[in-house]
PDB file of N, CA, C and O in Angstrom:
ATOM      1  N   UNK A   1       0.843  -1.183   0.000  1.00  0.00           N
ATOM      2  CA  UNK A   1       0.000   0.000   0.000  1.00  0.00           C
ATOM      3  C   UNK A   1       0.884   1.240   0.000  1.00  0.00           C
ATOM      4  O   UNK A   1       1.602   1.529   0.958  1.00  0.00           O
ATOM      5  N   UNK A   2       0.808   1.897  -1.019  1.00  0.00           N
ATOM      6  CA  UNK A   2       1.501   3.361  -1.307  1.00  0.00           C
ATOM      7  C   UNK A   2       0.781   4.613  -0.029  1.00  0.00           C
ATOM      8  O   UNK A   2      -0.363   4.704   0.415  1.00  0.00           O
ATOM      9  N   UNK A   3       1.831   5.303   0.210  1.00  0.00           N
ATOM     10  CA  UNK A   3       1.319   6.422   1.182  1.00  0.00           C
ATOM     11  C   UNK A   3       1.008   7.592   0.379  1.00  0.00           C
ATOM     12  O   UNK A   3       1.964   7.858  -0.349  1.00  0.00           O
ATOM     13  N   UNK A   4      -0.141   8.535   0.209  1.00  0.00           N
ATOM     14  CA  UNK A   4       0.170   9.759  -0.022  1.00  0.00           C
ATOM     15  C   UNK A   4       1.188  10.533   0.183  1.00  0.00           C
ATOM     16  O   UNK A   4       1.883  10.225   1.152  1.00  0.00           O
ATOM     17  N   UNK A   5       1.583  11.692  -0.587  1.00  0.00           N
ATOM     18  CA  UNK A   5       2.423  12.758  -0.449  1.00  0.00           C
ATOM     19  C   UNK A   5       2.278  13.466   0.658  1.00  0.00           C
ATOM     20  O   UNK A   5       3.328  13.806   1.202  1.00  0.00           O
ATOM     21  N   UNK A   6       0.966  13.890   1.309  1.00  0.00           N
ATOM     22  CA  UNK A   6       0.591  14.196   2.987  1.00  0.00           C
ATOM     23  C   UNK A   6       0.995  13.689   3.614  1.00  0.00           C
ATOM     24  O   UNK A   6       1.715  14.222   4.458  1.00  0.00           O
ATOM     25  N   UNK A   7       0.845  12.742   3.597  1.00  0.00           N
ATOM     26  CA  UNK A   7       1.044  11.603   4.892  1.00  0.00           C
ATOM     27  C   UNK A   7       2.388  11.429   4.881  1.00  0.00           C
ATOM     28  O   UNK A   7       2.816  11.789   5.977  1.00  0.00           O
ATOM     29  N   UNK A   8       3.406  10.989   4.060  1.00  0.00           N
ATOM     30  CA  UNK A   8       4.552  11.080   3.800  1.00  0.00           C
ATOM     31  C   UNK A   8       5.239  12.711   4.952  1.00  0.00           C
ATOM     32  O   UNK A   8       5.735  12.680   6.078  1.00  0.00           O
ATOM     33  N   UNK A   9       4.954  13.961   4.005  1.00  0.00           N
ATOM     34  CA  UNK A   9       5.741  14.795   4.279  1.00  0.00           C
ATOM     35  C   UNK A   9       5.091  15.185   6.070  1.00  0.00           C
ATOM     36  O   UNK A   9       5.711  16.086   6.636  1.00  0.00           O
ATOM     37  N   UNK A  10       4.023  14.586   6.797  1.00  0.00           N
ATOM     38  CA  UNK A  10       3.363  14.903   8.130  1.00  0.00           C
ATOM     39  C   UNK A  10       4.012  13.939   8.875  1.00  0.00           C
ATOM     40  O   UNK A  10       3.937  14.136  10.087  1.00  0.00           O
ATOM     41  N   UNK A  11       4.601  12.998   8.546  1.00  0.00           N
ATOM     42  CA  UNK A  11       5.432  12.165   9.395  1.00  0.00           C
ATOM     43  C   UNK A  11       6.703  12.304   9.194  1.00  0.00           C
ATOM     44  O   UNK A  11       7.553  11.668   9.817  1.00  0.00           O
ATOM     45  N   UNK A  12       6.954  13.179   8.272  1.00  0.00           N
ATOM     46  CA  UNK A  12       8.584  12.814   8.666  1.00  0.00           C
ATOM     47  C   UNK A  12       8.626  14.435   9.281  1.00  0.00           C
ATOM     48  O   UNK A  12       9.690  14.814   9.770  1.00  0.00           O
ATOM     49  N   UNK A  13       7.179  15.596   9.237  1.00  0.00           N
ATOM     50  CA  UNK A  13       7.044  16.734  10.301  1.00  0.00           C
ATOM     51  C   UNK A  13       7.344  16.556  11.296  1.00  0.00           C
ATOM     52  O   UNK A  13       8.089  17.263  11.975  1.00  0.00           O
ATOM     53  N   UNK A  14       6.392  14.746  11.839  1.00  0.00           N
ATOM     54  CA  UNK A  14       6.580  14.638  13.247  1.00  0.00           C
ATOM     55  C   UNK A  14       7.939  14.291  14.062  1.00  0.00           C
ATOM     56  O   UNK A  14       8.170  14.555  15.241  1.00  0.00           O
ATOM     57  N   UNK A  15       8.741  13.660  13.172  1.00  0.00           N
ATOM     58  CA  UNK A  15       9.705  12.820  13.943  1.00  0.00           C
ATOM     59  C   UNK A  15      10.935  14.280  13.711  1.00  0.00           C
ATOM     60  O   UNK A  15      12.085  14.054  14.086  1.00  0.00           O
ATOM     61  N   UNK A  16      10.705  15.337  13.260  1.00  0.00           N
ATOM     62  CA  UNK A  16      11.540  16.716  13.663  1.00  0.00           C
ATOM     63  C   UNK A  16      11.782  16.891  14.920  1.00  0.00           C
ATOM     64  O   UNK A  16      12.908  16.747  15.396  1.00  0.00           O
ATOM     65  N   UNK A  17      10.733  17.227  15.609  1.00  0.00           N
ATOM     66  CA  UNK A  17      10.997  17.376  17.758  1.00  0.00           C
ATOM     67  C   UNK A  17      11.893  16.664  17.981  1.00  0.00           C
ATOM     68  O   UNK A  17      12.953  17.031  18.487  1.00  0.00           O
ATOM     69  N   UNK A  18      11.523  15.140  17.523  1.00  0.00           N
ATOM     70  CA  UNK A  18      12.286  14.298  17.992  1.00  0.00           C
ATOM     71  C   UNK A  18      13.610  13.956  17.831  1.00  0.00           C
ATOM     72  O   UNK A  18      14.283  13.535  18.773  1.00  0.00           O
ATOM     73  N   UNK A  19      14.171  14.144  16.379  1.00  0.00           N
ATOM     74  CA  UNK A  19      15.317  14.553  16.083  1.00  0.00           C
ATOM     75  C   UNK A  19      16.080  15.457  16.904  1.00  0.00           C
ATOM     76  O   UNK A  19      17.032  15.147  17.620  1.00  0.00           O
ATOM     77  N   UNK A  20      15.755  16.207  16.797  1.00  0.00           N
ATOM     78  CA  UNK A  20      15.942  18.044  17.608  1.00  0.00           C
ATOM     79  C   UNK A  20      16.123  17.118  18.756  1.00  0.00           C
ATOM     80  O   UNK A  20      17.116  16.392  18.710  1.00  0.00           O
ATOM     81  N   UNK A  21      15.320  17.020  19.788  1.00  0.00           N
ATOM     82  CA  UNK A  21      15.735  16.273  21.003  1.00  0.00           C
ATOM     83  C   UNK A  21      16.975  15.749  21.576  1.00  0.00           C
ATOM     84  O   UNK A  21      17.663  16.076  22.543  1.00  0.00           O
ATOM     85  N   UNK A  22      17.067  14.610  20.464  1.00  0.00           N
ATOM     86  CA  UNK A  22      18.115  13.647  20.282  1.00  0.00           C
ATOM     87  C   UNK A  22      19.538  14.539  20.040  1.00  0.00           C
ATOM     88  O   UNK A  22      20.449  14.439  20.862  1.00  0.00           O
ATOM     89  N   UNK A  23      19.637  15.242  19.092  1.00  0.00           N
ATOM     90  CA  UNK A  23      21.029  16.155  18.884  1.00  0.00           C
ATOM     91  C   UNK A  23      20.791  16.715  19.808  1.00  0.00           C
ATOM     92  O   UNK A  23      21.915  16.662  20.305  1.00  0.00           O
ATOM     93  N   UNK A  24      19.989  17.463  20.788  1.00  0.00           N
ATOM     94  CA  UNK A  24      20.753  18.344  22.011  1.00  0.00           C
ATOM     95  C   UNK A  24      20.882  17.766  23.168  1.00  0.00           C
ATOM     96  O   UNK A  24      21.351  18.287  24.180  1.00  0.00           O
ATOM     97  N   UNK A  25      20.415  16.529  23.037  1.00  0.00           N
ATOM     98  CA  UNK A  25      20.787  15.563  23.896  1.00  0.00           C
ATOM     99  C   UNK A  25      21.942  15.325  24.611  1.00  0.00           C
ATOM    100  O   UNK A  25      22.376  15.564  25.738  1.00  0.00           O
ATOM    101  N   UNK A  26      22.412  14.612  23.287  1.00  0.00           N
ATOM    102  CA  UNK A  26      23.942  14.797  22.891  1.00  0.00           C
ATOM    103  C   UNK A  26      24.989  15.514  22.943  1.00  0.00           C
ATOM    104  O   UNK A  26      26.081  15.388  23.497  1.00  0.00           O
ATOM    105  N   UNK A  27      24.524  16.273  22.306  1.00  0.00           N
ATOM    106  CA  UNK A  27      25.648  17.809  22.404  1.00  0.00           C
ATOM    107  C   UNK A  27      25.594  18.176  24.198  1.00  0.00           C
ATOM    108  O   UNK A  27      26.604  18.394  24.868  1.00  0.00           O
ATOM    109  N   UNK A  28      24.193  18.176  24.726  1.00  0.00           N
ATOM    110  CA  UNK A  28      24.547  18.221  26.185  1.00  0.00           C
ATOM    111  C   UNK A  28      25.411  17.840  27.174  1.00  0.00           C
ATOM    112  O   UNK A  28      25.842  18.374  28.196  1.00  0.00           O
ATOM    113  N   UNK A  29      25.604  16.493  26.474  1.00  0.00           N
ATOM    114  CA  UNK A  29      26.197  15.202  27.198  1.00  0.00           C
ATOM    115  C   UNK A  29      27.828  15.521  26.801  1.00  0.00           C
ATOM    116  O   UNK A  29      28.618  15.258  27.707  1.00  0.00           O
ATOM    117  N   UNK A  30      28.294  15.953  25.793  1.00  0.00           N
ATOM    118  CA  UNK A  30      29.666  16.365  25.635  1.00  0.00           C
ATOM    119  C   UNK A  30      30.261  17.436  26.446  1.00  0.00           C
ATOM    120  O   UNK A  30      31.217  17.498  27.218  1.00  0.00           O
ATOM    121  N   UNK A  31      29.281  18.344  25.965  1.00  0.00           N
ATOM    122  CA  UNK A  31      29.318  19.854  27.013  1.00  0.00           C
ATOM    123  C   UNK A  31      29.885  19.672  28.402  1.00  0.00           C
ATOM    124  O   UNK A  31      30.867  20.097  29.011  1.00  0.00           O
ATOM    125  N   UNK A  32      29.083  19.037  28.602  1.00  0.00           N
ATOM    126  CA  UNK A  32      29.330  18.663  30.621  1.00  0.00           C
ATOM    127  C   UNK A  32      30.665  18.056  30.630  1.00  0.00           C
ATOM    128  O   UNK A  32      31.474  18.315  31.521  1.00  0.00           O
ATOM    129  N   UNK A  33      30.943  17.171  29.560  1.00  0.00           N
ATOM    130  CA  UNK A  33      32.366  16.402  29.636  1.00  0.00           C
ATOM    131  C   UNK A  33      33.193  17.134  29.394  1.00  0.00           C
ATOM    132  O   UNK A  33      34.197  17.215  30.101  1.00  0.00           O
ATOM    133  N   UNK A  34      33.032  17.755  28.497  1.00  0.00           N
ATOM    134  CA  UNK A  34      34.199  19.095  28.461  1.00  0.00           C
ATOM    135  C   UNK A  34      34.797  19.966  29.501  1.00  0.00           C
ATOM    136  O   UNK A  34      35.992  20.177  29.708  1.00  0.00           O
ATOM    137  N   UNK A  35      33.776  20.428  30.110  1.00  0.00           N
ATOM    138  CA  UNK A  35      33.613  21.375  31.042  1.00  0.00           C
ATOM    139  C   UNK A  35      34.249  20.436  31.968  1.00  0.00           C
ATOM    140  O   UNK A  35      35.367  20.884  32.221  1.00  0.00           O
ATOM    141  N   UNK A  36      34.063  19.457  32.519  1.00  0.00           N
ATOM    142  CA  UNK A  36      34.871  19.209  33.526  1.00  0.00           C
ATOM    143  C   UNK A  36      36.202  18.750  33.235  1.00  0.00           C
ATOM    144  O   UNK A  36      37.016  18.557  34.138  1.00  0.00           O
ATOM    145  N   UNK A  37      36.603  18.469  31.374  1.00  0.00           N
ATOM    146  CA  UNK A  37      37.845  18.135  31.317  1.00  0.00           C
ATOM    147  C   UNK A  37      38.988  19.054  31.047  1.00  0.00           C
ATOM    148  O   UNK A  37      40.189  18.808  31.166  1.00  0.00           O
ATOM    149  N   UNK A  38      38.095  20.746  30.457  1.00  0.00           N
ATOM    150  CA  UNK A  38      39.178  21.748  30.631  1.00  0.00           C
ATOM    151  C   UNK A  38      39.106  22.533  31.553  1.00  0.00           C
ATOM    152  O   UNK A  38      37.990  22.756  32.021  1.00  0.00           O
ATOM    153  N   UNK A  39      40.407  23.275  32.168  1.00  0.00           N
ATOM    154  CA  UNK A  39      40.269  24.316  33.261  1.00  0.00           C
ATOM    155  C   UNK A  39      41.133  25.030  32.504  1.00  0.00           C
ATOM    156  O   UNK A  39      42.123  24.670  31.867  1.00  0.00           O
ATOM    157  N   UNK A  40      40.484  26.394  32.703  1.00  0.00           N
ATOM    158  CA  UNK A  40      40.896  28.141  32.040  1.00  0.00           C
ATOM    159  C   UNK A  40      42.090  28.638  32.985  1.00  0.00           C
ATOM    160  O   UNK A  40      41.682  28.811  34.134  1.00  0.00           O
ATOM    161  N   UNK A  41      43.269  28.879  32.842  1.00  0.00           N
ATOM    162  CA  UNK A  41      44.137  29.597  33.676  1.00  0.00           C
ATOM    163  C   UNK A  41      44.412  31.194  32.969  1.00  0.00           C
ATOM    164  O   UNK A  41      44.861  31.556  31.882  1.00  0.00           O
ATOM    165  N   UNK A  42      43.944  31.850  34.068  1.00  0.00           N
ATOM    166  CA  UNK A  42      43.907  33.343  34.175  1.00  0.00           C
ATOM    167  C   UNK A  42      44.782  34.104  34.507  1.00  0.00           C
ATOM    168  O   UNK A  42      44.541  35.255  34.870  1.00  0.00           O
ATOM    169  N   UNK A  43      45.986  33.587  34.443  1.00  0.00           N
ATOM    170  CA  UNK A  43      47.421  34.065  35.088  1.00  0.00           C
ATOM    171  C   UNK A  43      48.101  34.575  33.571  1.00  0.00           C
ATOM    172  O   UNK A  43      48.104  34.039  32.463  1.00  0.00           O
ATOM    173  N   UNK A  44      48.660  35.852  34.073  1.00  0.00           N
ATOM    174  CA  UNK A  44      49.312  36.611  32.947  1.00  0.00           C
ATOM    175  C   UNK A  44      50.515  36.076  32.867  1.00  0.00           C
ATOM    176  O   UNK A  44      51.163  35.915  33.901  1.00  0.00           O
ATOM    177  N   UNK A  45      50.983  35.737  31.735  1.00  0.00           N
ATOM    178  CA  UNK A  45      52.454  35.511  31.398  1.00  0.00           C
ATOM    179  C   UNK A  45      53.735  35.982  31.684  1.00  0.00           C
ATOM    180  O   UNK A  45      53.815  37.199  31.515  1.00  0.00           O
ATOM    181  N   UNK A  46      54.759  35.453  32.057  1.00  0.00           N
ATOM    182  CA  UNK A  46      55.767  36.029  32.943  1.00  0.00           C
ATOM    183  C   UNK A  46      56.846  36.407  31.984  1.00  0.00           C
ATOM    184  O   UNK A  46      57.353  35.501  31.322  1.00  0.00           O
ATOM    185  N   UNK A  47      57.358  37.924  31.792  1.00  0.00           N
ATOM    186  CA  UNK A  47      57.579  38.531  30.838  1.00  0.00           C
ATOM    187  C   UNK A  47      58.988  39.436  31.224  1.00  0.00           C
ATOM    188  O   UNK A  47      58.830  40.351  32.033  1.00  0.00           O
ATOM    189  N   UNK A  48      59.958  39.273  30.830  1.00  0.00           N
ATOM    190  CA  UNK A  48      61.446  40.001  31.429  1.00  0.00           C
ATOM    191  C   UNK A  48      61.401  40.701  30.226  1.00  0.00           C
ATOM    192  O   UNK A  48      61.286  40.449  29.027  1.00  0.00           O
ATOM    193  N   UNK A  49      61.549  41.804  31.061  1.00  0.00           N
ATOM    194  CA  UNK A  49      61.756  43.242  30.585  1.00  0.00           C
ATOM    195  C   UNK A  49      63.412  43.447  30.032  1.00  0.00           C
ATOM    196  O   UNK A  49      64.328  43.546  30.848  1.00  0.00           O
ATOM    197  N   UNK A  50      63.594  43.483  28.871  1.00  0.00           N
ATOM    198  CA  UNK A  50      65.325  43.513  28.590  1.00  0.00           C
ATOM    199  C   UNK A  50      65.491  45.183  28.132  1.00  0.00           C
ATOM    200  O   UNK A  50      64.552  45.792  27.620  1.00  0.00           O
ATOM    201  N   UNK A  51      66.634  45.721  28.361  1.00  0.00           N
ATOM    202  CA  UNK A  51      66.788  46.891  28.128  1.00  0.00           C
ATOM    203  C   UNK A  51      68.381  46.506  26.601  1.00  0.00           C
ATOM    204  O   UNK A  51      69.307  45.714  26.428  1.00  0.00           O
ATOM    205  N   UNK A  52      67.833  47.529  26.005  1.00  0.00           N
ATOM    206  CA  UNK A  52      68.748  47.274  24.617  1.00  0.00           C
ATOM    207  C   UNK A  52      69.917  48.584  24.992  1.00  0.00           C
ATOM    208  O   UNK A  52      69.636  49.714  25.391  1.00  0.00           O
ATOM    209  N   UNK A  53      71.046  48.110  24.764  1.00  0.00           N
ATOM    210  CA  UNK A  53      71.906  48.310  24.983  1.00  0.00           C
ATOM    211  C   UNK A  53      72.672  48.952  23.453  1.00  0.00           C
ATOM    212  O   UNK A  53      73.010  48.247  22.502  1.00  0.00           O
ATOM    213  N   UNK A  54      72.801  50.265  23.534  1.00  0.00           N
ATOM    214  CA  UNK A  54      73.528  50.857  22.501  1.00  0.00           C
ATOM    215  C   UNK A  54      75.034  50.602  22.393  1.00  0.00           C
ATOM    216  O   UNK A  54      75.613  50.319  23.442  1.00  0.00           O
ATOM    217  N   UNK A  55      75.846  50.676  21.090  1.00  0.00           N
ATOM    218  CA  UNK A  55      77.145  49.916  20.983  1.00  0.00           C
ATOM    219  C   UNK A  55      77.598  51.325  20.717  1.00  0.00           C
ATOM    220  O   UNK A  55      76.907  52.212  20.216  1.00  0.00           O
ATOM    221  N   UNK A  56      78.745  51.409  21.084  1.00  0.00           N
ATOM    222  CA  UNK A  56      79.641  52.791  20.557  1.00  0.00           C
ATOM    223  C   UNK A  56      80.268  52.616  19.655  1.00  0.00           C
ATOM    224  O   UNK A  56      81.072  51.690  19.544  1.00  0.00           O
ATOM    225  N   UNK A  57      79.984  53.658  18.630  1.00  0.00           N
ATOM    226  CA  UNK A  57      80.478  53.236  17.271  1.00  0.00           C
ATOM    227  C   UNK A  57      81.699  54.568  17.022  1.00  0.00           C
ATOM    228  O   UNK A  57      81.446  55.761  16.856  1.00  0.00           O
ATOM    229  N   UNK A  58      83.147  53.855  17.066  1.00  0.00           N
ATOM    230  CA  UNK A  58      83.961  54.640  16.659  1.00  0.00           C
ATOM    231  C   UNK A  58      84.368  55.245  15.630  1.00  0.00           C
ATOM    232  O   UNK A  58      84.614  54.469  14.706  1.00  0.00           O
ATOM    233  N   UNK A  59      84.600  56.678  15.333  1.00  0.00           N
ATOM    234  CA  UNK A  59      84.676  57.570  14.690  1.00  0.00           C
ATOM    235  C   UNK A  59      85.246  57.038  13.411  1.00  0.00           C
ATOM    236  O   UNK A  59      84.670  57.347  12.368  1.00  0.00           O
ATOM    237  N   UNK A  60      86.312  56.274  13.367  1.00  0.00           N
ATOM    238  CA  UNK A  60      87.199  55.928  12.433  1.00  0.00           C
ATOM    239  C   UNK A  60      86.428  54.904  11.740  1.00  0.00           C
ATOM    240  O   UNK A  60      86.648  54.899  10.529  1.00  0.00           O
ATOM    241  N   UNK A  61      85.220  53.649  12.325  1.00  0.00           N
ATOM    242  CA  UNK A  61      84.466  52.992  11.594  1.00  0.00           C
ATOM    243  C   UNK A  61      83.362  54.021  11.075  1.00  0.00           C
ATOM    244  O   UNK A  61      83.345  53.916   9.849  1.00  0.00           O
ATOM    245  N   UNK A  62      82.506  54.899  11.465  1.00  0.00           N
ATOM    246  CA  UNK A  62      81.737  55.732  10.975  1.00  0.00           C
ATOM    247  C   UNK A  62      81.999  56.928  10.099  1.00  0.00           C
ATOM    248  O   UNK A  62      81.150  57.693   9.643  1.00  0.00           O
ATOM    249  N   UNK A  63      83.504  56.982   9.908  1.00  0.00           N
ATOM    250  CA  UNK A  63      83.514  57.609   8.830  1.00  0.00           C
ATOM    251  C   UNK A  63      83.789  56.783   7.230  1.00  0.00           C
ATOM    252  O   UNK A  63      83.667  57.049   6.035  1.00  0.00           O
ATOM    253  N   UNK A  64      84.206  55.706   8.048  1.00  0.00           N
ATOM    254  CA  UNK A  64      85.094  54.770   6.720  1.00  0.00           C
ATOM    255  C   UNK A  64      83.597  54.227   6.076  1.00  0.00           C
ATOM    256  O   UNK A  64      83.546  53.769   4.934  1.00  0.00           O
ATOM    257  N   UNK A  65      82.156  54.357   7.122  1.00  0.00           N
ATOM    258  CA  UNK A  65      81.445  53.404   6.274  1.00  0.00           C
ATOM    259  C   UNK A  65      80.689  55.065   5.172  1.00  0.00           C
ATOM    260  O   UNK A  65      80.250  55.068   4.022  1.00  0.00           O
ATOM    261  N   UNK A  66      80.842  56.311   6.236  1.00  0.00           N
ATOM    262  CA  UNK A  66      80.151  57.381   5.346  1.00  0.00           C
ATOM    263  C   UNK A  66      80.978  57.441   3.422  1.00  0.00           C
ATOM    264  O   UNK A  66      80.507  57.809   2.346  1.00  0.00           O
ATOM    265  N   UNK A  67      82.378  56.862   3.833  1.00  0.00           N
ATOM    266  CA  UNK A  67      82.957  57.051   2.740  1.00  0.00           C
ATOM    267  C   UNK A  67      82.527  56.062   1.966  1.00  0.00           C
ATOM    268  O   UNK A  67      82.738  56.403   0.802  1.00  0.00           O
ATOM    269  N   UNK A  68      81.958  54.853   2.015  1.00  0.00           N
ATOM    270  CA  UNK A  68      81.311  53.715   1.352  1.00  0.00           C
ATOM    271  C   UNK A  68      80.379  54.337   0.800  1.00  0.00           C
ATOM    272  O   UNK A  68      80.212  54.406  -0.418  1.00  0.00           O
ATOM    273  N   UNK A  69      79.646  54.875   1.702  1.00  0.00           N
ATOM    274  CA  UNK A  69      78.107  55.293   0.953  1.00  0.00           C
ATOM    275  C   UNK A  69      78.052  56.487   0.269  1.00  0.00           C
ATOM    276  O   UNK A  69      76.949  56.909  -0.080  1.00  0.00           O
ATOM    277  N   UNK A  70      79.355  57.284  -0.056  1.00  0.00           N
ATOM    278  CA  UNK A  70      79.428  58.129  -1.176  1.00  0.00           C
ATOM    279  C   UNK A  70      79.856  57.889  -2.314  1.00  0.00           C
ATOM    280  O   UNK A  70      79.783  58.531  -3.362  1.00  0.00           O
ATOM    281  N   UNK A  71      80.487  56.552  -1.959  1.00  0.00           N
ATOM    282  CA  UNK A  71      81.085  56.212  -3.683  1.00  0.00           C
ATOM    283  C   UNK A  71      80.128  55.743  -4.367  1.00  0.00           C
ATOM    284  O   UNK A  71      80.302  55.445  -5.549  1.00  0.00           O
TER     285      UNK A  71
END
């Protein structure tokens, strides 16, 4: 016995809730597992401050390189 096209598309309406149900079911059931399997740490990163240190550049190298960059 063939079903109408109604009847067809009103039952597979109904078993929607139920679907729906079932996936948040689920997804519930992970959620909770999650949640108790990660913990968030709120602690700022420990960060050394370096100070840069200038080199003294002697006269006799800073002129020899000005003379480079005129030729």
């Amino acid at each position: 016995m063939y079903y109408s096209e109604t009847k067809v598309l009103m039952g597979g309406l109904a078993h929607v809730p139920i679907l729906i149900f079932i996936v948040n079911f689920i997804k519930g059931k992970f959620e909770s597992i999650a949640s108790k399997v990660v913990e968030v740490k709120t602690e700022e990163p420990k960060v050394k401050v370096v100070e840069l240190k200038e080199e003294e550049v002697k006269s006799e190298e800073l002129n020899a390189s000005e003379f480079k960059e005129a030729e």
